[in-house]
MARTI-632685 format. One record per residue (C-alpha): residue in one letter; x negated, y, z negated. Coordinates in steps of 0.1 Angstrom, whole numbers, padded with zeros to 4 digits, always signed. Last residue first. Layout:
N
AXYZ;...
//
This chain:
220
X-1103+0812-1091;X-1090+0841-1114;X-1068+0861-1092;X-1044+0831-1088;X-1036+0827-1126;X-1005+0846-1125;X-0994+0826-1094;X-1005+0794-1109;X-0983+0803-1137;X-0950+0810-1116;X-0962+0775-1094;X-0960+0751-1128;X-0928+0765-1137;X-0911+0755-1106;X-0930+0723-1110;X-0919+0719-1145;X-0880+0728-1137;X-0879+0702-1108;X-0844+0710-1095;X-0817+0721-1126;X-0810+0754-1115;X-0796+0741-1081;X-0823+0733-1055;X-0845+0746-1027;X-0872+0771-1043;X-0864+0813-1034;X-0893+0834-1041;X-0893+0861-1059;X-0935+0882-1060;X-0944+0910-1080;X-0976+0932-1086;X-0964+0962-1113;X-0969+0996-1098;X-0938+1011-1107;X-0918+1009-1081;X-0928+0971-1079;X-0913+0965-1113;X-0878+0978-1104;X-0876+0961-1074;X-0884+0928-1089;X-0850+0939-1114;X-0832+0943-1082;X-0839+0911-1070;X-0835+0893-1096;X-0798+0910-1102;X-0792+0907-1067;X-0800+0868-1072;X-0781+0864-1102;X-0752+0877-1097;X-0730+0848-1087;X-0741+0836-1122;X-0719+0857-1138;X-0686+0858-1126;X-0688+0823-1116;X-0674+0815-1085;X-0711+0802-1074;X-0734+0800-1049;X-0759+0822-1075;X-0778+0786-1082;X-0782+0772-1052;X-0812+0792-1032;X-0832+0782-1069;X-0846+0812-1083;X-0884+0823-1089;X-0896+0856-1101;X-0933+0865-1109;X-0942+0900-1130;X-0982+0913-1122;X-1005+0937-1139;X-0976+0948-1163;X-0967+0986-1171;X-0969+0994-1204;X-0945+0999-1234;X-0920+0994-1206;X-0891+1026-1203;X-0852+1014-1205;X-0823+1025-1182;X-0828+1000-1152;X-0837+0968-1173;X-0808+0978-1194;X-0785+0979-1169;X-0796+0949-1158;X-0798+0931-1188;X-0757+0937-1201;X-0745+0900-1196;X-0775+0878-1189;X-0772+0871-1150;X-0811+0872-1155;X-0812+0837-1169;X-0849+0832-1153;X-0848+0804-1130;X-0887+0811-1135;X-0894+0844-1152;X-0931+0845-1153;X-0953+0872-1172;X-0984+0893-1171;X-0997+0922-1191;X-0991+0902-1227;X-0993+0925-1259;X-0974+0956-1240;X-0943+0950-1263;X-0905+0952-1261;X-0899+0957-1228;X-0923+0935-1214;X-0909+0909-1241;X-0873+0913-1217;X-0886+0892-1190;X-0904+0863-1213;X-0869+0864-1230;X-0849+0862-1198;X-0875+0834-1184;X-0867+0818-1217;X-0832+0814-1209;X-0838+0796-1174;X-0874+0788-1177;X-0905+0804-1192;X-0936+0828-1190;X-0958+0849-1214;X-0990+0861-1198;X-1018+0874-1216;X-1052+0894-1203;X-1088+0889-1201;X-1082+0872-1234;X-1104+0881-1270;X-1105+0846-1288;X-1122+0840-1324;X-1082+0835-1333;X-1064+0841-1305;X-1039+0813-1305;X-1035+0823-1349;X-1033+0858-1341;X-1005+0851-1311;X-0987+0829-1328;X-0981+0844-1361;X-0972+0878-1360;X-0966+0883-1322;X-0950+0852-1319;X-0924+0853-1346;X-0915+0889-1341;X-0906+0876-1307;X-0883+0850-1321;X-0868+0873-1344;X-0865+0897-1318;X-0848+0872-1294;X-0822+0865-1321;X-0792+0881-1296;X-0761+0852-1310;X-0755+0837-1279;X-0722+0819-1281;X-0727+0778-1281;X-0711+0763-1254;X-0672+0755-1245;X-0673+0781-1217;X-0700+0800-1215;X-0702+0818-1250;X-0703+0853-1253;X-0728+0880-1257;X-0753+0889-1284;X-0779+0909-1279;X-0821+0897-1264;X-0808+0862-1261;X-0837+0837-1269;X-0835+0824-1306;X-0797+0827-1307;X-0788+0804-1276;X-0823+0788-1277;X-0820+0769-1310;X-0853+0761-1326;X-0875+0767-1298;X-0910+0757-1289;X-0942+0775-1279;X-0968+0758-1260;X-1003+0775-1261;X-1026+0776-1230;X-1057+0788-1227;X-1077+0801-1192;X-1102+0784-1170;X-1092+0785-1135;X-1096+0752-1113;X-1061+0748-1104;X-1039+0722-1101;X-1046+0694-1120;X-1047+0717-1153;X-1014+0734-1140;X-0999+0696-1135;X-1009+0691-1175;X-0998+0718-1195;X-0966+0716-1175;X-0959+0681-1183;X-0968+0692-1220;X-0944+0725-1218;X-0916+0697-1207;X-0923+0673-1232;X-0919+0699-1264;X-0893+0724-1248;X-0904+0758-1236;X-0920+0790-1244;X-0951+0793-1222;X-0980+0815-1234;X-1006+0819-1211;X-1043+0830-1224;X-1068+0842-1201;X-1105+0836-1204;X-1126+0853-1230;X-1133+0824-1255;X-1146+0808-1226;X-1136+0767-1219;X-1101+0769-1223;X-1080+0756-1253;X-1050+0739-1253;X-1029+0754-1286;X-0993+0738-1296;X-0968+0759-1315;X-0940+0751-1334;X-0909+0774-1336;X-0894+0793-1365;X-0876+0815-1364;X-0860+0844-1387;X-0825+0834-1398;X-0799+0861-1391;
//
């Protein structure tokens, strides 16, 4: 499999010691982002936009099959992950040592923000916002598998639409959310699911925008 290889854009906070937040998202949407979170809040912390060059492979943890007439998922999230922690990260934190880190995204890259905390305990902190967690196969592995570390704090979002569905998947997605919040909160980790009005596809920036202000909110 082809290794990835996204872009990545750096907005740098005031104190080389101030939080960093990794979103993984598209190009315009991670800058609309960047912006409403800089209205909203007077934290200081970095931010670094990381793109995707094909989400189906680049953020599936395994491979599982297409949704109808999509794209299969071909499982390149380690790739992609590799990718960050080799070169993103040294080159974000370069002459930077964060309070902590927080990776975060939307739909399929709120799966792979979810599933880096199995992976890795580089980022303490992470936002899964209309997080894909319907993924074929995740919660059993969310429930069988050990974190390197266990997070400071783990946010979940969900439109109230999106598991009102016939679909044999995504009819699971809130008791699968909810389940894997559990999970985290047994263990310590800080969590919070909240339900936004809307199908998957209401306000995706602003949903995004309130999972990072929720990381950040111990820092104002």
């Amino acid at each position: 499999m082809a290794e990835s290889k996204g872009t990545l854009t750096l907005f740098p906070g005031q104190s080389s010691s101030s939080p960093i937040l990794y979103l993984v998202s598209f190009p315009e949407e991670g800058e609309e982002v960047h912006r409403l979170l800089r209205e909203r809040t007077q934290a200081d912390f970095t931010f670094v936009l990381c793109t995707v060059p094909d989400w189906n492979r680049d953020l599936s943890p395994w491979p599982a099959p297409a949704l109808g007439k999509g794209e299969a998922f071909a499982g390149g999230a380690a790739a992609y992950l590799r990718w960050l922690l080799e070169e993103v990260c040294p080159e974000a934190e370069r002459d930077r040592t964060p309070a902590w880190r927080g990776i975060a995204g939307y739909s399929l890259a709120g799966l792979f923000s979810l599933w880096t905390l199995f992976q890795t305990d580089h980022f303490q902190r992470a936002a899964t916002v209309s997080g894909s967690l319907w993924y074929p196969g995740l919660l059993d592995y969310v429930q069988n598998t050990a974190c390197p570390g266990v997070p400071q704090r783990v946010y979940f979002s969900l439109g109230d639409k999106e598991d009102r569905t016939r679909h044999p998947l995504f009819s699971h997605n809130g008791t699968n959310t909810a389940a894997i919040q559990q999970f985290f909160q047994e263990r310590g980790t800080e969590t919070v699911y909240l339900r936004n009005p809307g199908n998957h596809f209401t306000d995706p920036a602003g949903r995004t925008v309130n999972g990072l202000l929720w990381l950040l909110e111990d820092q104002v």
